[in-house]
C-alpha positions in Angstrom: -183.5 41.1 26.9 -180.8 37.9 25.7 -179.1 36.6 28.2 -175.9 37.4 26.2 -176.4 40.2 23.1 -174.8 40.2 20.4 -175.9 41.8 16.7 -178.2 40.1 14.2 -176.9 40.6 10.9 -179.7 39.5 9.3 -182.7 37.0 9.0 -180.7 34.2 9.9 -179.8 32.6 13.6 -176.6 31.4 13.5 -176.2 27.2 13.9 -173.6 27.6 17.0 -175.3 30.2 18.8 -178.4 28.6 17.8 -177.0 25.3 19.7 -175.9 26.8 22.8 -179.5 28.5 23.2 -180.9 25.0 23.2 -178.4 23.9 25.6 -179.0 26.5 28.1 -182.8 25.0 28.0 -181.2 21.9 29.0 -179.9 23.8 31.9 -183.3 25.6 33.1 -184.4 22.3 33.8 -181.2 21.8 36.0 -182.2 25.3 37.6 -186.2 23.9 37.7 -187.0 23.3 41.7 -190.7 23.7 41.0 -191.0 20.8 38.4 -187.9 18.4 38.6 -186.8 16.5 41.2 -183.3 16.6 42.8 -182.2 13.6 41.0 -183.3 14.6 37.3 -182.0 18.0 38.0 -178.6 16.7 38.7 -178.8 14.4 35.4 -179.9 17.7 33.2 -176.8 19.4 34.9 -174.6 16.6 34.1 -176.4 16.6 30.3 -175.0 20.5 29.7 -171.6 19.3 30.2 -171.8 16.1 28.4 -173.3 18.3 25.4 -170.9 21.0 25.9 -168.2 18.5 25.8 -169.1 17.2 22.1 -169.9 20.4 21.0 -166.7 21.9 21.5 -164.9 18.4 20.6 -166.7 18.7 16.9 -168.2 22.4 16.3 -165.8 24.7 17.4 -163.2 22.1 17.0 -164.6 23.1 13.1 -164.2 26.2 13.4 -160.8 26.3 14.6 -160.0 24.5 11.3 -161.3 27.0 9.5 -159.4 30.0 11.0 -156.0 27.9 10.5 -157.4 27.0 7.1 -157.6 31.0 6.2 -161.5 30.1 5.5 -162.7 33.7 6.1 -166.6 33.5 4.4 -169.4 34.5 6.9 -171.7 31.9 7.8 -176.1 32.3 6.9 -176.1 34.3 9.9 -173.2 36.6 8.3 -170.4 35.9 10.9 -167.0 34.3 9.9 -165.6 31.6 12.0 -163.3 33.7 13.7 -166.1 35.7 14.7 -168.2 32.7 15.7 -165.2 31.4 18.1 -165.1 34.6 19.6 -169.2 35.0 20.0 -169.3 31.4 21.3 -166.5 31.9 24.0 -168.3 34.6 25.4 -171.6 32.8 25.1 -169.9 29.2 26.8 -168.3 31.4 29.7 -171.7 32.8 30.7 -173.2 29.3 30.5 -170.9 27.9 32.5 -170.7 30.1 35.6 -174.4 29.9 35.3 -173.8 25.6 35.8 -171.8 26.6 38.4 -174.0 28.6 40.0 -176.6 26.4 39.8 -174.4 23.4 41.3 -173.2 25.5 44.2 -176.3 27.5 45.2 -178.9 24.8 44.2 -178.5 21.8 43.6 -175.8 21.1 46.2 -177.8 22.4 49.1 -180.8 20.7 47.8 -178.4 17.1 48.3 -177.6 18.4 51.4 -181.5 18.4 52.2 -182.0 15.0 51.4 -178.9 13.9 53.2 -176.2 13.3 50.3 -173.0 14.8 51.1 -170.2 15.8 48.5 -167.8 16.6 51.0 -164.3 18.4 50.7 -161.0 16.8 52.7 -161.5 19.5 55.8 -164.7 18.7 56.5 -163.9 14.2 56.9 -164.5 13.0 60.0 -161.6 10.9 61.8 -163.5 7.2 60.6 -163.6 8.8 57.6 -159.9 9.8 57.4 -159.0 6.4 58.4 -161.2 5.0 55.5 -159.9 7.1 52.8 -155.6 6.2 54.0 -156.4 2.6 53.9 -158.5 3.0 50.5 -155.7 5.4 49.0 -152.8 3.0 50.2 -154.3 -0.3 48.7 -156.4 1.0 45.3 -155.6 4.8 44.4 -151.5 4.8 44.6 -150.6 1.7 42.7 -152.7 2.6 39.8 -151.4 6.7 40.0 -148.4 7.5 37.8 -146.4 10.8 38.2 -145.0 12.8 35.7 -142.4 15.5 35.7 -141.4 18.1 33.1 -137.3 18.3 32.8 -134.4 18.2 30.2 -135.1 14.5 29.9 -138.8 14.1 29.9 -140.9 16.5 27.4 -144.8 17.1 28.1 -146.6 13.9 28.5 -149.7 13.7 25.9 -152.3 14.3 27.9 -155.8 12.5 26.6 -158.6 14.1 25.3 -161.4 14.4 28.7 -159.1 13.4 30.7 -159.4 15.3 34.8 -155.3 15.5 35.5 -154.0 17.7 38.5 -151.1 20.2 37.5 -148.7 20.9 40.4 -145.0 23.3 40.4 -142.7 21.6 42.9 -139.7 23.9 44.0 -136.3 23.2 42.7 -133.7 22.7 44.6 -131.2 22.8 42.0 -132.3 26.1 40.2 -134.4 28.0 43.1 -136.0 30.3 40.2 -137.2 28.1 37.8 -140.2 25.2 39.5 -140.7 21.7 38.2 -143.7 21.1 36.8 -145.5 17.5 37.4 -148.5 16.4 37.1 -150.9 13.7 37.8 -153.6 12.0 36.2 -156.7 11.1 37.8 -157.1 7.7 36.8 -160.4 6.8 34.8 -160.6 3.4 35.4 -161.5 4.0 39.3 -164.7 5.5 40.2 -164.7 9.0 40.3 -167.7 9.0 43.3 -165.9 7.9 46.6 -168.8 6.5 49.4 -167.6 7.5 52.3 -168.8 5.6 55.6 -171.7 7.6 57.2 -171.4 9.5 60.5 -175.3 8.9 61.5 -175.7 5.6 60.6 -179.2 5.7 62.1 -180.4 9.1 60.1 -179.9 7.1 56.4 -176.7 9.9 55.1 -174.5 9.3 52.5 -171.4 11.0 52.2 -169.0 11.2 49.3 -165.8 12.4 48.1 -164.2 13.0 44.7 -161.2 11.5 43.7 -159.7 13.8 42.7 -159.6 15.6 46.3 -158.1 12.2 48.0 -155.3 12.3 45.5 -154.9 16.0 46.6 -154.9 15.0 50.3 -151.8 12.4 49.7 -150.0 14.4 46.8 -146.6 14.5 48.6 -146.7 10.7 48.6 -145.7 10.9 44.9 -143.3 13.7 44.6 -141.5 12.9 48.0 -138.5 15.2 48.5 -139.8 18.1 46.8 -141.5 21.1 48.0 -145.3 21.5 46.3 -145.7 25.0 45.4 -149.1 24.7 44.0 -151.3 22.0 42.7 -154.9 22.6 40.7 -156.9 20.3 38.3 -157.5 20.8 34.4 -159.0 19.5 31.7 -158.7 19.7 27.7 -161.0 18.8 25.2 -159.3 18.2 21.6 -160.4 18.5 18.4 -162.1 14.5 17.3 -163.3 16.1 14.2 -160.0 14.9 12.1 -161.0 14.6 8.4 -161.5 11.0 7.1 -160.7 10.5 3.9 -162.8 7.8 2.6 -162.0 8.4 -1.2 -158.6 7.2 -0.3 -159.4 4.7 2.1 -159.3 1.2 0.4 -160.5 -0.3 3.1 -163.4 1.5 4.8 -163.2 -0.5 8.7 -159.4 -0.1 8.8 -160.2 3.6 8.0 -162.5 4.1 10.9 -160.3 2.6 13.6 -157.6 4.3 12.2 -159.5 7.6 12.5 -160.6 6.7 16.1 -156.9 6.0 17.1 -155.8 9.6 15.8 -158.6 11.8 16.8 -157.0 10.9 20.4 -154.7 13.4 19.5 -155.9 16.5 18.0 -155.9 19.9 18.9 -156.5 21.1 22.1 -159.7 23.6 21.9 -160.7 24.1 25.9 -159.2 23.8 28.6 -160.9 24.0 31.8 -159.2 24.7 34.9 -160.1 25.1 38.7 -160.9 28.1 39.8 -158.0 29.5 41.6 -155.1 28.1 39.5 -152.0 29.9 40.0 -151.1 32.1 37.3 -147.8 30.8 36.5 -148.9 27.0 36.9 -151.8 28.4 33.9 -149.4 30.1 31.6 -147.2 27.2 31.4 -150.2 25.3 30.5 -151.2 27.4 28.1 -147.7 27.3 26.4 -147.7 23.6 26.7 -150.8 22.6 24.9 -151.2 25.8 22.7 -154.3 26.2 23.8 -156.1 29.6 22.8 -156.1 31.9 25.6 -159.8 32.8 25.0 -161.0 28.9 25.9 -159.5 28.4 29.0 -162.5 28.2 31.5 -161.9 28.3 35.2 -164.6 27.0 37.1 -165.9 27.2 40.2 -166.2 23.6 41.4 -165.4 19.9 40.1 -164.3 19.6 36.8 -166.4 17.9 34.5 -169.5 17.5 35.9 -170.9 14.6 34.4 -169.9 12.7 37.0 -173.3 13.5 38.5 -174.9 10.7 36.6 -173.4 8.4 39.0 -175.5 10.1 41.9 -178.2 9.8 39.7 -177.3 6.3 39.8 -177.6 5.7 43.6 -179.9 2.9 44.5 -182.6 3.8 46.7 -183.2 7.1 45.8 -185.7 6.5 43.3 -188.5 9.6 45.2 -186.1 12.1 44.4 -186.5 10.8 40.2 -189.5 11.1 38.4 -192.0 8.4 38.7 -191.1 5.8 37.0 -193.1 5.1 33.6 -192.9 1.9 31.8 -193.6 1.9 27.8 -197.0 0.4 27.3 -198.3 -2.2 25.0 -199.3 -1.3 21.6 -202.8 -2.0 21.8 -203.3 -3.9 18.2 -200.3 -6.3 18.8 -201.9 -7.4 22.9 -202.1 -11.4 23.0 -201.3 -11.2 19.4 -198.6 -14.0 18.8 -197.9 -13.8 14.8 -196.9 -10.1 14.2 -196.7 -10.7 10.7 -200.7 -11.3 10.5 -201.4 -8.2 12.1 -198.9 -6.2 9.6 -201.0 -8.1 6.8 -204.1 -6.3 7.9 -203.7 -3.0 8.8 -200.5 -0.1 9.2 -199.3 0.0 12.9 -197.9 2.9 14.6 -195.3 3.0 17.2 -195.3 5.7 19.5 -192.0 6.1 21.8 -191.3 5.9 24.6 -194.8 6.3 25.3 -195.4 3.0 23.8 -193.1 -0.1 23.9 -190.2 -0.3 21.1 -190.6 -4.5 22.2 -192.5 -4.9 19.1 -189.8 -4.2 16.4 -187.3 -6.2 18.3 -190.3 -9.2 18.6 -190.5 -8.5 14.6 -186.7 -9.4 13.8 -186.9 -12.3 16.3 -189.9 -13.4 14.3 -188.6 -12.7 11.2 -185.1 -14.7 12.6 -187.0 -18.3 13.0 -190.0 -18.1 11.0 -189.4 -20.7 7.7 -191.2 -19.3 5.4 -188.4 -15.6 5.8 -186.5 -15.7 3.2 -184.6 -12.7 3.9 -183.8 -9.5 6.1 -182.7 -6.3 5.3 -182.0 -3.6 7.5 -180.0 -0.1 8.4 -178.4 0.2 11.5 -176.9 3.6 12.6 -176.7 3.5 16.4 -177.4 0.3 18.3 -177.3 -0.5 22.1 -173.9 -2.0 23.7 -176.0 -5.4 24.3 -178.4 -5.0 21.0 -181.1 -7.5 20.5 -181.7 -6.9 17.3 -178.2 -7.7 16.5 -178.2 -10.5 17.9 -181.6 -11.5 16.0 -180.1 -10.3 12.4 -177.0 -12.7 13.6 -179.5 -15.6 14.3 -181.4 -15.4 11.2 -178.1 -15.9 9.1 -177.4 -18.5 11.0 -180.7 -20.0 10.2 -180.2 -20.3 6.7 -182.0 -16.8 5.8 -180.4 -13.6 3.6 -179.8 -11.2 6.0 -178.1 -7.4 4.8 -177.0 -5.4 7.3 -175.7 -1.8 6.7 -173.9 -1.1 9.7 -173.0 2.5 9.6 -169.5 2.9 10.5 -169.3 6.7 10.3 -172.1 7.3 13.1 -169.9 9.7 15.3 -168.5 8.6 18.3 -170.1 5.5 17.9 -167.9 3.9 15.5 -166.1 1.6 17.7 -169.3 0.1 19.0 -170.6 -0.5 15.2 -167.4 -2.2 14.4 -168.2 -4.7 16.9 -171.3 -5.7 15.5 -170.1 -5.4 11.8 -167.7 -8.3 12.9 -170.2 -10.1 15.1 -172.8 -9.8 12.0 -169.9 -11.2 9.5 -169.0 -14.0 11.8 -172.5 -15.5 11.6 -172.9 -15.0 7.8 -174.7 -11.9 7.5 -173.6 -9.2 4.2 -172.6 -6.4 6.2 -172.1 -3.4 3.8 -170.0 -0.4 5.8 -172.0 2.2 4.1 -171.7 3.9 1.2 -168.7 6.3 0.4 -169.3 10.2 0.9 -172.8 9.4 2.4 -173.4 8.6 5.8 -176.9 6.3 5.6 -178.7 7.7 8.6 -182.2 6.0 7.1 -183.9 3.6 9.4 -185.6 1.3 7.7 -186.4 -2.9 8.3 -187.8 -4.9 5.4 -188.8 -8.8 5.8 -189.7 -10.7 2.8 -191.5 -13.4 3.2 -193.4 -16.9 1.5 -197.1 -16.9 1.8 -200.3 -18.7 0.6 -200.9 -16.1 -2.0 -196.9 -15.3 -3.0 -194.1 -13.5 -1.7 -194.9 -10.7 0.2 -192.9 -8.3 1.9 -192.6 -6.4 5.5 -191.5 -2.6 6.4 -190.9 -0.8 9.2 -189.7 2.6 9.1 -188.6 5.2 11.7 -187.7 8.7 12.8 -185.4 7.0 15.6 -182.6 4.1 15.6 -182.8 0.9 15.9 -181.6 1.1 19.7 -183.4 -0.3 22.2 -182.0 2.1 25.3 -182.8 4.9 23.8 -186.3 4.1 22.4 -186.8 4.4 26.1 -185.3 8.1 26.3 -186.1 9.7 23.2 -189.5 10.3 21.6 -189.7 8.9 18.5 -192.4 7.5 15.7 -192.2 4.1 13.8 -194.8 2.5 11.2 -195.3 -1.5 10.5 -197.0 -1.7 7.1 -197.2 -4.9 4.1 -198.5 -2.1 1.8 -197.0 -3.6 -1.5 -195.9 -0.1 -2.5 -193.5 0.4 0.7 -192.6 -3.1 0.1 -191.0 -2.4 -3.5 -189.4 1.3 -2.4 -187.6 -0.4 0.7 -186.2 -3.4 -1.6 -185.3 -1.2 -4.2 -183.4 1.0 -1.4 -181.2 -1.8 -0.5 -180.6 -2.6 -3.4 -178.8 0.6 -4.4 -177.3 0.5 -1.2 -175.7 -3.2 -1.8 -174.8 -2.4 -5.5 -174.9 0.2 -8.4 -178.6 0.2 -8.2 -180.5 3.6 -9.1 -183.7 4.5 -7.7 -185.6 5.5 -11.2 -188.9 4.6 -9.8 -190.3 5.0 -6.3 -193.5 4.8 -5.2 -193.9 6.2 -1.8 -190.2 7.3 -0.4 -188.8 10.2 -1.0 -184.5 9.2 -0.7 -182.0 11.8 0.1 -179.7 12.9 -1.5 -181.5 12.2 -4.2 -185.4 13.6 -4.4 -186.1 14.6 -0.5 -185.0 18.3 -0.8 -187.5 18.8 -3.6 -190.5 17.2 -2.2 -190.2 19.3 0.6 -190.2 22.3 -1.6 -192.6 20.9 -3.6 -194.8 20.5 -0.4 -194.0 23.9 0.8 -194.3 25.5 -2.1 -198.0 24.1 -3.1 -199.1 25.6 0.5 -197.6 29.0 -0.7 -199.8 28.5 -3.7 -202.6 27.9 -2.1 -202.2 30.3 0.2 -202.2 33.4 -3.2 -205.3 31.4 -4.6 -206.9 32.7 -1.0 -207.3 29.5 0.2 -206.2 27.9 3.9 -202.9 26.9 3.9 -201.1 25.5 7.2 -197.7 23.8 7.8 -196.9 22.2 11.1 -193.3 20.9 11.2 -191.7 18.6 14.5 -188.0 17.9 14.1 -184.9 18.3 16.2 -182.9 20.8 13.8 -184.1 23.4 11.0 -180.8 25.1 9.7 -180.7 24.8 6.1 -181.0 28.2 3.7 -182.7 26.9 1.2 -185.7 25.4 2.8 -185.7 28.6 5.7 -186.3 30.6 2.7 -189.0 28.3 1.2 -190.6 28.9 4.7 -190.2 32.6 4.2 -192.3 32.8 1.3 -194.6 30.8 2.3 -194.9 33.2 5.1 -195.0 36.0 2.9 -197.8 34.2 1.0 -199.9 34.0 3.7 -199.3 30.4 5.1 -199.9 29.8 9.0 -196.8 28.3 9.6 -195.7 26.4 13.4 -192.2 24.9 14.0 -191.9 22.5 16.8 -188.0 22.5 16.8 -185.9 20.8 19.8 -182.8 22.4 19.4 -180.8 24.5 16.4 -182.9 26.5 14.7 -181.7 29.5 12.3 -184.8 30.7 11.1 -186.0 34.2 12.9 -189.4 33.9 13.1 -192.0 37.0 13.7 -189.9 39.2 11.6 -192.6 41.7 9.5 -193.0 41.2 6.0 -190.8 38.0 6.2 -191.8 35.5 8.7 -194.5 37.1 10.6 -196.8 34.0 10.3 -193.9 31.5 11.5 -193.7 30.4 15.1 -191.3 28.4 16.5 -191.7 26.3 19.9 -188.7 23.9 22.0 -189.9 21.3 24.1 -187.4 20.0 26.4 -188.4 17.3 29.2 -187.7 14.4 30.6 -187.5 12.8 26.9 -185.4 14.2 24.6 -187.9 15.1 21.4 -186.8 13.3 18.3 -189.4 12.3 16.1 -189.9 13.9 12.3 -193.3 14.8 11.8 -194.3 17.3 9.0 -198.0 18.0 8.5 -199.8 20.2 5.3 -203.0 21.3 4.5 -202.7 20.2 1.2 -205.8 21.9 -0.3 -208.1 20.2 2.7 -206.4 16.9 1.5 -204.1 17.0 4.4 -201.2 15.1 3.9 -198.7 13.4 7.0 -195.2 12.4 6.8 -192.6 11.1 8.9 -188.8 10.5 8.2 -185.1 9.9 9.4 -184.2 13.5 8.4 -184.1 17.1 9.5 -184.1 20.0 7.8 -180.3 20.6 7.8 -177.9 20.8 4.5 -176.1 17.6 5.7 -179.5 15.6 5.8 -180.4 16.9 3.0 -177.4 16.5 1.1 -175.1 14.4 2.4 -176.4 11.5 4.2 -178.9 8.7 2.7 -182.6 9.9 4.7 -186.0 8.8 3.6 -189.2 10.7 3.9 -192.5 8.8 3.9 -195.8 9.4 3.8 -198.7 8.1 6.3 -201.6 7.0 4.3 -204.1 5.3 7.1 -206.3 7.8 7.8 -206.2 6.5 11.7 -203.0 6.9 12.0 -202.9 10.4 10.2 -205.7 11.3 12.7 -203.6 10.4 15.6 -200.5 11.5 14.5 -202.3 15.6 13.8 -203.1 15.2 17.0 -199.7 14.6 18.3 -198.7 17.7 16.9 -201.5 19.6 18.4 -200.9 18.9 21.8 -197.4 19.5 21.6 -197.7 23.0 20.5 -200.0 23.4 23.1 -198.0 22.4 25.6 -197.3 25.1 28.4 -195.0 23.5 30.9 -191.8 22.3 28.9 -192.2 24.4 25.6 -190.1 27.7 25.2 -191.2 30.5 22.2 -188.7 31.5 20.3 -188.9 35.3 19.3 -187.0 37.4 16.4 -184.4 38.1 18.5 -183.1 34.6 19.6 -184.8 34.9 23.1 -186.6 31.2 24.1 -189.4 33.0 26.8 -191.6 30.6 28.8 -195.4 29.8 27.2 -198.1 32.5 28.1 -200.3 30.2 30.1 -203.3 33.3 30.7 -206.5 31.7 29.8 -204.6 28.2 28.7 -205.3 25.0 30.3 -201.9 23.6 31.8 -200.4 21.2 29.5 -196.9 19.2 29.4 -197.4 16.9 26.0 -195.0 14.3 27.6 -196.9 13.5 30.6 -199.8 13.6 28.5 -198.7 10.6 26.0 -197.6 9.0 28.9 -201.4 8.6 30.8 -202.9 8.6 27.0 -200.9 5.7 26.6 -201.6 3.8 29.9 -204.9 4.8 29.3 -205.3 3.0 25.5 -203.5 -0.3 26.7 -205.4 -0.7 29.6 -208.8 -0.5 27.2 -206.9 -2.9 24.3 -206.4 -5.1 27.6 -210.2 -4.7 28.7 -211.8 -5.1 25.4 -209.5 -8.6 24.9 -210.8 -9.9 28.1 -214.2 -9.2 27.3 -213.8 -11.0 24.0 -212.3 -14.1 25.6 -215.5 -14.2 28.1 -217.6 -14.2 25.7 
């Protein structure tokens, strides 16, 4: 039974709804007591809303356009996007009170347990009391600034995630018709209060919200006037606000342009605490035209990603998981020139089981090694203190050719890539600010270099940015190789995106938008093929999203032909699998842990000639279509080996992974007659395990 039914129109999911099932994973392991600690149940709570957040700021946001728009055509799944709002408003609410739920019932009793206390004004001790006037009085009420609604002062423009308290003050000029006012809770002082301990000997912390001091000394504001009522609320507007790059002559200006106005867009949700008055809400409402149907009144803080910061306190660190440190990569140990290794055999990266230190060793390499000539590279999301950056930004200033395509139109992190566009032009680099209509989400890092025997050149390609935080977060899959072939695909790559290039002739890429949608019908296909010739025929595909029509269906027939067919598929999926006559050889499995999943990996049969490949894309019409993606193929057989057996112990994973059934329920792994299995935990030893024998086996060499 779904948690939430609605009817299936027919053998599509749809994307939204899709979503939200995958974030309401995220929230099971918020709700998880028996695997997850306190701490990393908190931070998967404070994940939903951070998710939810975005989601609403850029889906629905989307579909609001739409309605206004008059766009009335239904959706793969068949619903229009009025009927998607209203769907995913009564999908949100549920998933909500459910956060809630868990906050109030769980998670804060399980704080209480280990002596963390989130504590409300009536329950502050007298020290405490004293604490929070002299705190309030010399840091909270010189930064607050009150607002009030009359003939002379409209609405304030309230900002987009901003946590503001509402309040009617009575009028003493008109006795029927309140003030309104309100306050905003100001961002740039810590939301998370310590408060000084009442048992300094039993090791407590105790807490308060903002928010809740600023309640406590309200009157101090609005002295003279009667409060009538007071509440919080939030709004999330629409960021999604159209860039027009075809008439955008200059592409940076665009962007920060785009960033400044998407301050300012409509106002899709508004969340409210849970007991608002009724008038203080409809004037709210009227204010910020705000649809009725996404108000959400909850019970508790607003905006619960402020939970990260009690993630954050120091010397908690039992109540996490244990930590795990990415491990060597066993063919580059005591190895000094990276470049030699590359020259000899392919290298796979496997994160954050193993270390990303490697690639950002590589461009630092690359950065003072004479005999570079030049670097090239794609950068889509990179860390606020990026070493690479600052290795690309060496190397220019060494003398070499360095060509960096800073991707300005990575969402919400345009600001941060304008940065480092300027920091890369300052020291000489060509920064191109990708391409127009095309986002270039492709990660790929060529070095060319001089050698005994000629130029040769250097590749490394990923299914994950160039970031060195989150190589330590998400799972993802990188290759090292010289292989000539890469070498002349990747320069011809940056070549068409520096210039007016075409890719005529490639070697081992496939390049969206260009020829990746037909190789993966191609590949599909020749399984289907096989499959009616009566021979095996397997697909095994691991990537984050699977959405688009065209290659669901391809996946249909192959079904249909016979094809075992296994989907290991993180979050959106809109292909209904187990459905008879259509897909009842597809299975679909989401793993959600303590690392997000994000690698690419897509595996085939291929006649017995089984064939690997990784890439930067999934299988979604924007990827596809829209955005500059690679696909690659993994020819050493070692690696190939290693990287089937990746996929084999993820789908047989039985702690984190959820099956998805024709009906869009995610139900927990069967584990009768199963050996117990979480594939995360198991790279994680697998990888300790292969760098302490790379370690041994070099010691033994040097003895000897």
């Amino acid at each position: 039974m779904k948690k939430f039914e609605y009817e299936l129109k027919n053998n599509y999911f749809n994307r939204e709804l899709s979503w939200l099932e995958f974030n309401e994973r995220v929230l099971n392991e918020a709700c998880n007591s028996n695997s997850n600690p306190i701490f990393e149940r908190i931070k998967f709570l404070s994940i939903v809303s951070s998710n939810l957040d975005e989601f609403f700021m850029v889906r629905v946001a989307s579909l609001f356009d739409q309605v206004l728009a008059g766009f009335k055509e239904p959706d793969i799944a068949g619903f229009t996007p009025r009927e998607q709002i209203s769907l995913i408003s009564l999908r949100a609410h549920k998933m909500i009170c459910d956060q809630y739920s868990c906050y109030n019932r769980s998670l804060i009793p399980g704080l209480k347990k280990e002596k963390i206390f989130i504590i409300k004004p009536k329950n502050l001790t007298d020290k405490q009391k004293s604490f929070i006037d002299t705190f309030y009085y010399n840091t909270v009420y010189p930064v607050l600034t009150p607002m009030v609604v009359d003939r002379s002062r409209p609405f304030p423009l309230i900002l987009n995630k901003s946590l503001n308290i509402a309040l009617l003050l009575e009028n003493k000029d008109e006795i029927d018709e309140p003030i309104f006012a309100m306050v905003q809770v100001p961002s740039v002082l810590d939301r998370l209060i310590e408060l000084p301990t009442v048992h300094e000997e039993k090791g407590e912390k105790y807490f308060i919200l903002l928010e809740d001091i600023i309640k406590m000394y309200i009157e101090s504001l609005f002295e003279g006037h009667n409060i009538i009522t007071m509440a919080c609320y939030r709004i999330t507007r629409n960021t999604d606000q159209g860039l027009d790059e075809e008439e955008a002559e200059d592409l940076l200006e665009a962007i920060q342009q785009y960033i400044k106005k998407r301050k300012w867009g409509m106002v899709i949700r508004l969340e409210i605490e849970h007991g608002m008055a009724a008038d203080l809400l409809e004037m709210l409402i009227g204010e910020l035209e705000v649809p009725r149907e996404t108000v959400y009144e909850v019970k508790g803080p607003l905006d619960l990603t402020f939970l990260m910061k009690v993630y954050a306190i120091p010397g908690h660190e039992h109540l996490k998981y244990e930590e795990y440190r990415s491990q060597l990569i066993p063919e580059l140990i005591d190895e000094e020139d990276i470049f030699s290794v590359i020259s000899q055999r392919d290298i796979l990266l496997h994160h954050p089981y193993e270390s990303f230190e490697p690639v950002i060793d590589f461009v630092k390499q690359a950065a003072n090694d004479p005999n570079v000539l030049a670097i090239k590279q794609t950068l889509y999301r990179v860390s606020g203190n990026s070493p690479i950056v600052e290795a690309l930004a060496q190397a220019a200033e060494n003398g070499k050719q360095v060509t960096v395509l800073v991707e300005l139109k990575a969402r919400f992190d345009e600001q941060n890539n304008i940065i480092w566009a300027k920091r890369l032009e300052m020291a000489g680099c060509h920064v191109i600010y990708g391409l127009v209509g095309l986002k270039t989400h492709c990660k790929i890092l060529l070095v060319v270099r001089r050698e005994e025997d000629g130029i040769k050149r250097y590749v490394h390609m990923s299914t994950g940015n160039y970031n060195d935080i989150t190589a330590k977060l998400y799972t993802d899959v990188g290759l090292f190789t010289s292989n000539p072939y890469f070498g002349a695909d990747a320069s011809a790559m940056f070549n068409m995106l520096s210039g007016y290039s075409r890719l005529n002739k490639m070697y081992k890429l496939h390049v969206a938008p260009i020829a990746l949608r037909n190789k993966l019908k191609s590949l599909i296909r020749q399984e289907a093929e096989n499959a009616r010739n009566g021979g095996k025929a397997r697909i095994i595909a691991n990537l984050n999203s699977i959405v688009d029509e065209g290659i669901i269906n391809e996946l249909y027939n192959a079904s249909n032909a016979g094809v075992e067919i296994d989907l290991l598929v993180r979050g959106i999926c809109c292909l209904r699998p187990g459905i008879k006559g259509l897909s009842d050889k597809i299975r679909v499995k989401s793993i959600v842990g303590r690392f997000l999943e994000h690698c690419r990996i897509f595996y085939f049969y291929n006649g017995g000639e089984e064939s690997v490949y990784l890439s930067s894309a999934d299988w979604m019409g924007r990827n596809l279509d829209r955005r500059v993606e690679i696909l690659f193929p993994v020819e050493d057989a070692k690696i190939s080996n290693r990287l089937k057996e990746m996929l084999k112990i993820c789908l047989k994973d039985t702690e984190k992974g959820r099956i998805l059934d024709k009906d869009g329920n995610y139900t927990k792994v069967d584990k009768r007659g199963r050996s117990k299995i979480n594939c995360q935990e198991y790279f994680c030893s697998q990888a300790i395990k292969e760098a302490q024998k790379a370690v041994s086996e070099r010691t033994e060499q040097d003895i000897e």
